[in-house]
DSSP file (Angstrom, degrees, kcal/mol; ACC not computed):
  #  RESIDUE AA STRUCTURE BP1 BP2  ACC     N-H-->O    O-->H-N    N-H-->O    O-->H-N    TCO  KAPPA ALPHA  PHI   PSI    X-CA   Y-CA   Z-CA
    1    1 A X              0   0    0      0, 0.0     2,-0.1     0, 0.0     0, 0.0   0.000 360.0 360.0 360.0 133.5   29.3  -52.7    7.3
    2    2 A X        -     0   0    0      2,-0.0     2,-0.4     0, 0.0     0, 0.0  -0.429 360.0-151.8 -83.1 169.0   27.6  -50.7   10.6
    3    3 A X        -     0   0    0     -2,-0.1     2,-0.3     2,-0.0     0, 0.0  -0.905   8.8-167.2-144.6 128.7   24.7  -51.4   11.7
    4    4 A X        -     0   0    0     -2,-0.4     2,-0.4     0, 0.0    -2,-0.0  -0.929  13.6-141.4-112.4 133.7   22.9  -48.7   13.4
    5    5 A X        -     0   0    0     -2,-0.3     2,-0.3    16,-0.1    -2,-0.0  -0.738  23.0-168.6 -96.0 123.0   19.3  -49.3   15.7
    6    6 A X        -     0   0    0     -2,-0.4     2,-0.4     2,-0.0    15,-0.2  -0.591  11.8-154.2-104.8 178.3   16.9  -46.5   15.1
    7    7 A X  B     -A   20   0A   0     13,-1.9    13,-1.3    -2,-0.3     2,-0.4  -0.983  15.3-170.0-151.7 147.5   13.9  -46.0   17.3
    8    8 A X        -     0   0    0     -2,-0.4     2,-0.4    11,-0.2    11,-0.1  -0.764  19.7-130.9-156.5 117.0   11.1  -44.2   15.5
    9    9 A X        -     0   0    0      9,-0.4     7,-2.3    -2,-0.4     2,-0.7  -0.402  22.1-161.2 -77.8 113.0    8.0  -42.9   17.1
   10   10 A X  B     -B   15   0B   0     -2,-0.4     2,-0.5     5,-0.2     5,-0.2  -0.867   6.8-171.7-122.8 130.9    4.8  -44.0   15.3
   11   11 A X        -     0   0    0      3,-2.4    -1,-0.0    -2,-0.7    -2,-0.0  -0.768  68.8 -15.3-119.4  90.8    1.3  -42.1   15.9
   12   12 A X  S    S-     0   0    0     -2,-0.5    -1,-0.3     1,-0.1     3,-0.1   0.804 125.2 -58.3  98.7  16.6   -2.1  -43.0   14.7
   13   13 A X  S    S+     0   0    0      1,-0.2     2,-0.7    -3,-0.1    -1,-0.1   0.692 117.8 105.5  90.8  15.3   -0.4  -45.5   12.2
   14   14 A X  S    S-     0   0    0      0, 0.0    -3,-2.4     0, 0.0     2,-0.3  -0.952  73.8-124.9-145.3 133.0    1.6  -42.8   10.4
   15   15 A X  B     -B   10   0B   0     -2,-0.7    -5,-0.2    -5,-0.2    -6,-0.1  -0.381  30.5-127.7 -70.0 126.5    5.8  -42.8   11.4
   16   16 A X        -     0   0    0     -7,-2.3    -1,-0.1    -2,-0.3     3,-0.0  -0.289  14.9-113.2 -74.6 174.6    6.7  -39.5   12.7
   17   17 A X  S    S+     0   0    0      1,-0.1     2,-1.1    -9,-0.0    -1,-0.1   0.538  86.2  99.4 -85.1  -1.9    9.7  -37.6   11.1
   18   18 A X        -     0   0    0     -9,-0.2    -9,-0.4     2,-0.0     2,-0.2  -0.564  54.8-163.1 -91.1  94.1   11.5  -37.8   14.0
   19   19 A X        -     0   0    0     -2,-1.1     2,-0.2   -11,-0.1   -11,-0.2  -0.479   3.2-171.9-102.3 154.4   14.6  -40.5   14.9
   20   20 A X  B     -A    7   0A   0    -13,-1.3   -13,-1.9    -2,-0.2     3,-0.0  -0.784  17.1-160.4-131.4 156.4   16.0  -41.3   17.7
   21   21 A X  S    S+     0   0    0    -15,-0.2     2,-0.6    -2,-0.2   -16,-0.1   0.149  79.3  58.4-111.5 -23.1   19.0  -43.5   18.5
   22   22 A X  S  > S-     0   0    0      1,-0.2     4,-1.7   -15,-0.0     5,-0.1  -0.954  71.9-145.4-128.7 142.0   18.4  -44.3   22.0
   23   23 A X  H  > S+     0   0    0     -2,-0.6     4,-3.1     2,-0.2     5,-0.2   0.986  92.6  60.3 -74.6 -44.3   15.5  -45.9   23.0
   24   24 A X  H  > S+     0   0    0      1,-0.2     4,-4.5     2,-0.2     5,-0.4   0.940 110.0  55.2 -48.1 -55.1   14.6  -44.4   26.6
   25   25 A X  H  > S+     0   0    0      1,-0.3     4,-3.6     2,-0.2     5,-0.5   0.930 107.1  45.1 -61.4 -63.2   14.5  -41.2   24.5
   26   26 A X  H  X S+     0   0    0     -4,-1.7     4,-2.5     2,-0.2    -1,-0.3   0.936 108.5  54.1   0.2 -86.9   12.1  -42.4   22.2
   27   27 A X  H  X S+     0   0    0     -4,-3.1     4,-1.9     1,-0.2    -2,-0.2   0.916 109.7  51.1 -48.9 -53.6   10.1  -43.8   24.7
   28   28 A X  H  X S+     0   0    0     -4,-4.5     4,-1.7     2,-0.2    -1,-0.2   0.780 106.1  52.7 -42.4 -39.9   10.0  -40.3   26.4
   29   29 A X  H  X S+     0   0    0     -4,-3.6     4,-1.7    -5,-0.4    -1,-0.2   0.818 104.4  56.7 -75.4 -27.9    9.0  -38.5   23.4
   30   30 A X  H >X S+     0   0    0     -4,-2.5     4,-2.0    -5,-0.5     3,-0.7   0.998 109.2  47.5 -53.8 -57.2    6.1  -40.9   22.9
   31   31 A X  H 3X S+     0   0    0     -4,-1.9     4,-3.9     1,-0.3    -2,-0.2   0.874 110.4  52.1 -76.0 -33.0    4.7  -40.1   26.3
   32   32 A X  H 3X S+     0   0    0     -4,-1.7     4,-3.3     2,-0.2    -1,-0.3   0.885 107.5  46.6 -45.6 -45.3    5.0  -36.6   25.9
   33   33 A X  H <X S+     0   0    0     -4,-1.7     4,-1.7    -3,-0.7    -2,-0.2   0.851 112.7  55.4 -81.3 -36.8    3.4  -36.4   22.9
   34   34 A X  H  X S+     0   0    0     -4,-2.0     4,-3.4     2,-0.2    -2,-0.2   0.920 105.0  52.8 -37.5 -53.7    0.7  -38.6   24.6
   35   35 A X  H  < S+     0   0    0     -4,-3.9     3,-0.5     1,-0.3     4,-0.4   0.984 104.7  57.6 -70.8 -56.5    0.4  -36.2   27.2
   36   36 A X  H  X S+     0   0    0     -4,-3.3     4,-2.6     1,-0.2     5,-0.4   0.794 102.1  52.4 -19.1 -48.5   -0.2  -33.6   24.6
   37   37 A X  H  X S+     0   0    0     -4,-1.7     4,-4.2     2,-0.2    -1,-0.2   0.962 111.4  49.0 -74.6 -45.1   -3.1  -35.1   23.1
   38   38 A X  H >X S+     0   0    0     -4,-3.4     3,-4.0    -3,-0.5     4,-0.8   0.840 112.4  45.0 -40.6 -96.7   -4.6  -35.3   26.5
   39   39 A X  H >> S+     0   0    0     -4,-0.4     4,-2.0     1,-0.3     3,-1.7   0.584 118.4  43.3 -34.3 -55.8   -3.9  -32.0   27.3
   40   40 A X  H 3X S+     0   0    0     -4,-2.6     4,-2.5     1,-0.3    -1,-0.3   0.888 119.5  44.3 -74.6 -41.7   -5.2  -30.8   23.9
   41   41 A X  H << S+     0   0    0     -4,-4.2     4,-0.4    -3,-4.0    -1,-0.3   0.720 109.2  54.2 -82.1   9.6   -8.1  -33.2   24.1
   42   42 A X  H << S+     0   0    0     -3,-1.7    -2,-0.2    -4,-0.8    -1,-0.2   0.875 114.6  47.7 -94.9 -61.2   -8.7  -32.2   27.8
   43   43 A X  H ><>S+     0   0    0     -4,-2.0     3,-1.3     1,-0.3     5,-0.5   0.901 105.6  53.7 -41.9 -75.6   -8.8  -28.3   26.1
   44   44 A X  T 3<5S+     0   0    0     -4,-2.5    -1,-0.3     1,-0.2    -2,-0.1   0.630 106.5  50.6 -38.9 -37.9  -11.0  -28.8   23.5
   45   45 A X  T 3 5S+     0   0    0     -4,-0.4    -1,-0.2    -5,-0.3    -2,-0.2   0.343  90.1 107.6-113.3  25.1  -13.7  -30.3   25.5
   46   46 A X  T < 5S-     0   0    0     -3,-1.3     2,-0.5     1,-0.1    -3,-0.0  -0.482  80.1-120.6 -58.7 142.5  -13.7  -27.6   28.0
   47   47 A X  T   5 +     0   0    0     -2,-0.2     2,-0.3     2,-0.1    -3,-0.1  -0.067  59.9 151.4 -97.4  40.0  -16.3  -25.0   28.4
   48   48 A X      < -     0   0    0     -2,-0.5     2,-1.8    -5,-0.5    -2,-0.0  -0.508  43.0-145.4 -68.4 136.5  -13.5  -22.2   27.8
   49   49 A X        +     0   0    0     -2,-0.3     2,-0.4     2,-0.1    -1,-0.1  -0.578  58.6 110.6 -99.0  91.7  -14.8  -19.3   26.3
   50   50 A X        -     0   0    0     -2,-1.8     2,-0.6     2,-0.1    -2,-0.0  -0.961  67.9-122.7-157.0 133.3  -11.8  -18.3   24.1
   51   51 A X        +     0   0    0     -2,-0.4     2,-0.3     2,-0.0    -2,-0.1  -0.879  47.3 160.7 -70.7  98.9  -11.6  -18.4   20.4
   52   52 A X        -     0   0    0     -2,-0.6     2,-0.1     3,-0.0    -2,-0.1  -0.974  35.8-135.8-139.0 157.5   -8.9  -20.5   20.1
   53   53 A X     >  -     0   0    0     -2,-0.3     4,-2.0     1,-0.1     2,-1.4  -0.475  32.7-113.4-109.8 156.7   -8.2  -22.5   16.5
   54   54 A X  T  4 S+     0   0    0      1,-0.2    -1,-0.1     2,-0.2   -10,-0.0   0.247 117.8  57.7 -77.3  34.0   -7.2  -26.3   17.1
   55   55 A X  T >> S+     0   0    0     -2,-1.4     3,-3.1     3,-0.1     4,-1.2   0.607 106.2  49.6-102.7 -87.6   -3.5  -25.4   15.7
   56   56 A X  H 3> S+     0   0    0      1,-0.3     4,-2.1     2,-0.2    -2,-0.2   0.793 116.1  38.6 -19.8 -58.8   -3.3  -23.0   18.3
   57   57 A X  H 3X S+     0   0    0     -4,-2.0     4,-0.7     1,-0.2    -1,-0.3   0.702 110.0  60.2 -85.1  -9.1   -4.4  -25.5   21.1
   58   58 A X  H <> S+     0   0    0     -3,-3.1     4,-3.7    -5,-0.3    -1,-0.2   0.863 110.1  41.3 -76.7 -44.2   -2.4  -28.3   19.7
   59   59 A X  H >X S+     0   0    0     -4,-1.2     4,-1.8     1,-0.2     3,-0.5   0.999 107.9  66.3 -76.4 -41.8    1.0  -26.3   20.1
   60   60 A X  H 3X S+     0   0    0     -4,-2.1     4,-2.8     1,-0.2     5,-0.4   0.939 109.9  32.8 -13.2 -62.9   -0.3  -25.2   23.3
   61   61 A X  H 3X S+     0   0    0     -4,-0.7     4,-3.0     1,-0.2    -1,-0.2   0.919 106.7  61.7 -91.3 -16.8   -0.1  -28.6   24.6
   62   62 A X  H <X S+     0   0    0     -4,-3.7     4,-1.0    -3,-0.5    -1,-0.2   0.764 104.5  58.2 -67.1 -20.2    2.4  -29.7   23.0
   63   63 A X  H  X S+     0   0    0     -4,-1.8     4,-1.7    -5,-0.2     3,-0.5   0.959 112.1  35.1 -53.3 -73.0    4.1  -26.8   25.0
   64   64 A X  H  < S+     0   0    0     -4,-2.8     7,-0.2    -5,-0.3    -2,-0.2   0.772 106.0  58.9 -86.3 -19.7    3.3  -27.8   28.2
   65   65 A X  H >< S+     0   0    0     -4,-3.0     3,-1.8    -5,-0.4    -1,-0.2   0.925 114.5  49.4 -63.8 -23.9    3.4  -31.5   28.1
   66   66 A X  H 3< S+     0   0    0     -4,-1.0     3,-0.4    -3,-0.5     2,-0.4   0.988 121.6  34.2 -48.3 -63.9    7.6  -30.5   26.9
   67   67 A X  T >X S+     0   0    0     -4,-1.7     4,-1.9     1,-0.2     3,-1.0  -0.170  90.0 127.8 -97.8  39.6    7.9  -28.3   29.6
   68   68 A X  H <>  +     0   0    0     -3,-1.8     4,-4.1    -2,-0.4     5,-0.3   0.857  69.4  61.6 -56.9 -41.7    5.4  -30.7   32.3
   69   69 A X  H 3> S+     0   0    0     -3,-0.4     4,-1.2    -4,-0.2    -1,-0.2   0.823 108.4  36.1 -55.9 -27.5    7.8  -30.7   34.9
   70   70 A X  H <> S+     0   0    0     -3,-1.0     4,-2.7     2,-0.2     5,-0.2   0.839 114.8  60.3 -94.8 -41.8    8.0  -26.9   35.6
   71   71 A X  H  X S+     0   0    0     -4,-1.9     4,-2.4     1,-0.2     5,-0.4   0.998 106.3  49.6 -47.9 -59.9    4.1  -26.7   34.8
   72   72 A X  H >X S+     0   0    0     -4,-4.1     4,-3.5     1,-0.2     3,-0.7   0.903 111.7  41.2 -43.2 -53.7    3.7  -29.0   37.7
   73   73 A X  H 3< S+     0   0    0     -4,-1.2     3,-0.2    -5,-0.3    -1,-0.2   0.939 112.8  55.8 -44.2 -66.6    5.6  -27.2   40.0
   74   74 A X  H 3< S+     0   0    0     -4,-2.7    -1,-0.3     1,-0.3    -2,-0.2   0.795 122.4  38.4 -33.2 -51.3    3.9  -23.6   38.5
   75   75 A X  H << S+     0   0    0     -4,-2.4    -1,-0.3    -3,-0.7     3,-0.3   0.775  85.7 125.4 -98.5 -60.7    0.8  -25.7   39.5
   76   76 A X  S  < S+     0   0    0     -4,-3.5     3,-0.1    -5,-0.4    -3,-0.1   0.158  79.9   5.7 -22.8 111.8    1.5  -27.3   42.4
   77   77 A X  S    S+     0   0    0      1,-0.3     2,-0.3     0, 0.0    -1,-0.2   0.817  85.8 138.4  91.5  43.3   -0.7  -27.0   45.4
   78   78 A X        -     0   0    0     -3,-0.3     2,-0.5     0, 0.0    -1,-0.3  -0.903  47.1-142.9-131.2 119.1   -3.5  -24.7   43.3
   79   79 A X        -     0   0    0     -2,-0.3     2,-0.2    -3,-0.1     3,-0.1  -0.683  22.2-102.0 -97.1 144.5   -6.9  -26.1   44.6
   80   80 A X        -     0   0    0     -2,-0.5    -1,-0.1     1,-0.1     4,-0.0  -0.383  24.5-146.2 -82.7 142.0   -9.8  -26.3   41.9
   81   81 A X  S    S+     0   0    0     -2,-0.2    -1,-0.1     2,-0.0     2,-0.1   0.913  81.5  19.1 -59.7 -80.3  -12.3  -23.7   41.9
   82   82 A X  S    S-     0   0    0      1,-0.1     2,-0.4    -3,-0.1    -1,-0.0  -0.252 100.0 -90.7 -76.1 161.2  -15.0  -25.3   41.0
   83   83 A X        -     0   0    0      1,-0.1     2,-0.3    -2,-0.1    -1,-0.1  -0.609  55.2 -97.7 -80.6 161.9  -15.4  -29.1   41.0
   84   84 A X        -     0   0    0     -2,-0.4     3,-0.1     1,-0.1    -1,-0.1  -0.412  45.9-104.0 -78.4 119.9  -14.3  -30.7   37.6
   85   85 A X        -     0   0    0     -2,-0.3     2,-0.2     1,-0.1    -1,-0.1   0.094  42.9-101.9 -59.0 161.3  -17.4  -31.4   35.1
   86   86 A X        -     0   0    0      1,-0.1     2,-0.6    -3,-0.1    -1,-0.1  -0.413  38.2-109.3 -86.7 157.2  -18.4  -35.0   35.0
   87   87 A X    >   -     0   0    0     -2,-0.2     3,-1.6     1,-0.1    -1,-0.1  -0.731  11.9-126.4-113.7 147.9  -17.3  -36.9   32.1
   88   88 A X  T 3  S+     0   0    0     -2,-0.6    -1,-0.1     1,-0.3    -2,-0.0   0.399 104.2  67.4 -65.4   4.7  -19.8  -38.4   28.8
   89   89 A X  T 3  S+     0   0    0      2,-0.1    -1,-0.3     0, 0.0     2,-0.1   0.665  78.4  94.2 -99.2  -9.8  -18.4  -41.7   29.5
   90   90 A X    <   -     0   0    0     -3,-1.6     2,-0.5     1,-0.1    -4,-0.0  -0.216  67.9-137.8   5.2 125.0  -19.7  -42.3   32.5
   91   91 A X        -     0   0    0     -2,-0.1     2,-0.7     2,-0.0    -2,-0.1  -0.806   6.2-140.6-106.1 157.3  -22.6  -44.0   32.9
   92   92 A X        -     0   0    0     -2,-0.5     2,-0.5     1,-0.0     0, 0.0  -0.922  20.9-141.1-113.4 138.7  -25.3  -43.0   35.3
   93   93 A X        -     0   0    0     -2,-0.7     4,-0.1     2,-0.1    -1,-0.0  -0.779   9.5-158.3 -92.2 108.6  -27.0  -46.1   37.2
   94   94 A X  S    S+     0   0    0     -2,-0.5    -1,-0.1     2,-0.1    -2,-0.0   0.970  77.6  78.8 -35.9 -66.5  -30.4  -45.9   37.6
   95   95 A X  S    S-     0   0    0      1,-0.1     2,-0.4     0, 0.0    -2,-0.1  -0.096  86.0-121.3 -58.5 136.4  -30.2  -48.6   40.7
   96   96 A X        -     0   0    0      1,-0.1    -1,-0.1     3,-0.0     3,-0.1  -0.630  46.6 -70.6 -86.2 152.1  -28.8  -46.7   44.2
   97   97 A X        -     0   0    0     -2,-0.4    -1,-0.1     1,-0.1     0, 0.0   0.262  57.6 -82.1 -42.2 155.7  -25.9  -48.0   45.7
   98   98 A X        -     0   0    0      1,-0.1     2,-0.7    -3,-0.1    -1,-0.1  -0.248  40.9-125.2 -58.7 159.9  -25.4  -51.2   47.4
   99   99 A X        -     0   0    0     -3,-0.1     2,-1.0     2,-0.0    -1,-0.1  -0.822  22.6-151.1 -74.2  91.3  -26.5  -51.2   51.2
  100  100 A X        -     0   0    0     -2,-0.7     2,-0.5     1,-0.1    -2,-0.0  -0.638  17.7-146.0 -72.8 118.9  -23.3  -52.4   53.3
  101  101 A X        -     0   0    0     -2,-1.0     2,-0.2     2,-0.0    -1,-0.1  -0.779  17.4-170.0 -69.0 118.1  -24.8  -54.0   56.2
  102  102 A X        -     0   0    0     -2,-0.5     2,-0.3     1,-0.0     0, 0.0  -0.576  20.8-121.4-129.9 154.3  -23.2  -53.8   59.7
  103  103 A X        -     0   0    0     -2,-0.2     2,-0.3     0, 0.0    -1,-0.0  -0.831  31.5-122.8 -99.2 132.5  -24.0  -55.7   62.9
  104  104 A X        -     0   0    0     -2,-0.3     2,-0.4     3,-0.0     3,-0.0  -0.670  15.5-154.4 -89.0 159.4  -24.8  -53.7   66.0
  105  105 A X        -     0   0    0     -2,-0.3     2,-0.1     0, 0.0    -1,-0.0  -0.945  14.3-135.1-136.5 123.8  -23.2  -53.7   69.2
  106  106 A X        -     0   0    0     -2,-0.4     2,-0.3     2,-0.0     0, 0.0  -0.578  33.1-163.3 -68.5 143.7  -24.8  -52.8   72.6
  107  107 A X        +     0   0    0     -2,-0.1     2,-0.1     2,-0.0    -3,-0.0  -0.702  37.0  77.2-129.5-173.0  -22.3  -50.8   74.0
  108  108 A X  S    S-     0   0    0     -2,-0.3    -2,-0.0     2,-0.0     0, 0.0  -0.329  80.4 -21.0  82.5-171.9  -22.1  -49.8   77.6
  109  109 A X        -     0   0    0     -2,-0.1     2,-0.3     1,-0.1    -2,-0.0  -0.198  61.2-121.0 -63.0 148.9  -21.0  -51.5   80.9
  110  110 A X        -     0   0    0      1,-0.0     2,-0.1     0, 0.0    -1,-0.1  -0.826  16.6-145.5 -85.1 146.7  -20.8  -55.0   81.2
  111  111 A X        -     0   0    0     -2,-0.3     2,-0.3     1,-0.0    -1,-0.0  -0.205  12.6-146.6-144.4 149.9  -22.7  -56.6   83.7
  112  112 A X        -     0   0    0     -2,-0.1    -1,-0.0     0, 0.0     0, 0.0  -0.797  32.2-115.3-119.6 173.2  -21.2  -60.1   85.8
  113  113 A X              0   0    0     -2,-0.3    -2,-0.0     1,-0.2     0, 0.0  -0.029 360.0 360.0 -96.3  28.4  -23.2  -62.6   86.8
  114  114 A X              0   0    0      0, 0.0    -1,-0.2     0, 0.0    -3,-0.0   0.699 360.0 360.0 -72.3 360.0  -22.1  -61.6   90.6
């Protein structure tokens, strides 16, 4: 009798259809698929003005987290136009930031007792 080690990637409590035989591989496909749901949830709560239907934007990211490495590169060194909106999970503090307090120092010549 064999015994064969599966690895099986499970998302949201429900076992995907896919198996894997090596773990590393596995593991990879998890984070990928991670990064997808970022990306996708990233999308979705963007102020893009595009019709696009959450099938659409799911293989969309699942697209580019696959292919992440070359996107980076594509990507690489691209400064953001605007800065990036703040995000609803944040809290804003009423109270202003701590005060650091620093000792001053007279600066200028020193003096001997001559």
């Amino acid at each position: 009798m064999a015994v064969i080690t599966r690895y099986v990637v499970v998302r949201n409590g429900v076992e995907l259809d896919r198996v894997f035989t090596v773990k590393k591989e596995a593991e990879a496909y998890d984070r990928m698929l991670e990064a997808a749901e970022n990306l996708s949830r990233f999308i979705k709560e963007s102020r893009i003005d595009i019709d696009l239907d959450e099938k659409t934007i799911d293989a969309l990211s699942v697209f580019l987290a696959k292919n992440g490495p070359g996107v980076t590169k594509i990507l690489r060194g691209v400064k953001p136009v605007a800065p990036p909106p703040k995000s609803t999970n944040e809290k804003k503090s009423d109270k202003p930031a701590p005060v650091k307090k620093i000792k001053a120092v007279k600066s200028g010549p020193k003096h001997s007792g001559n």
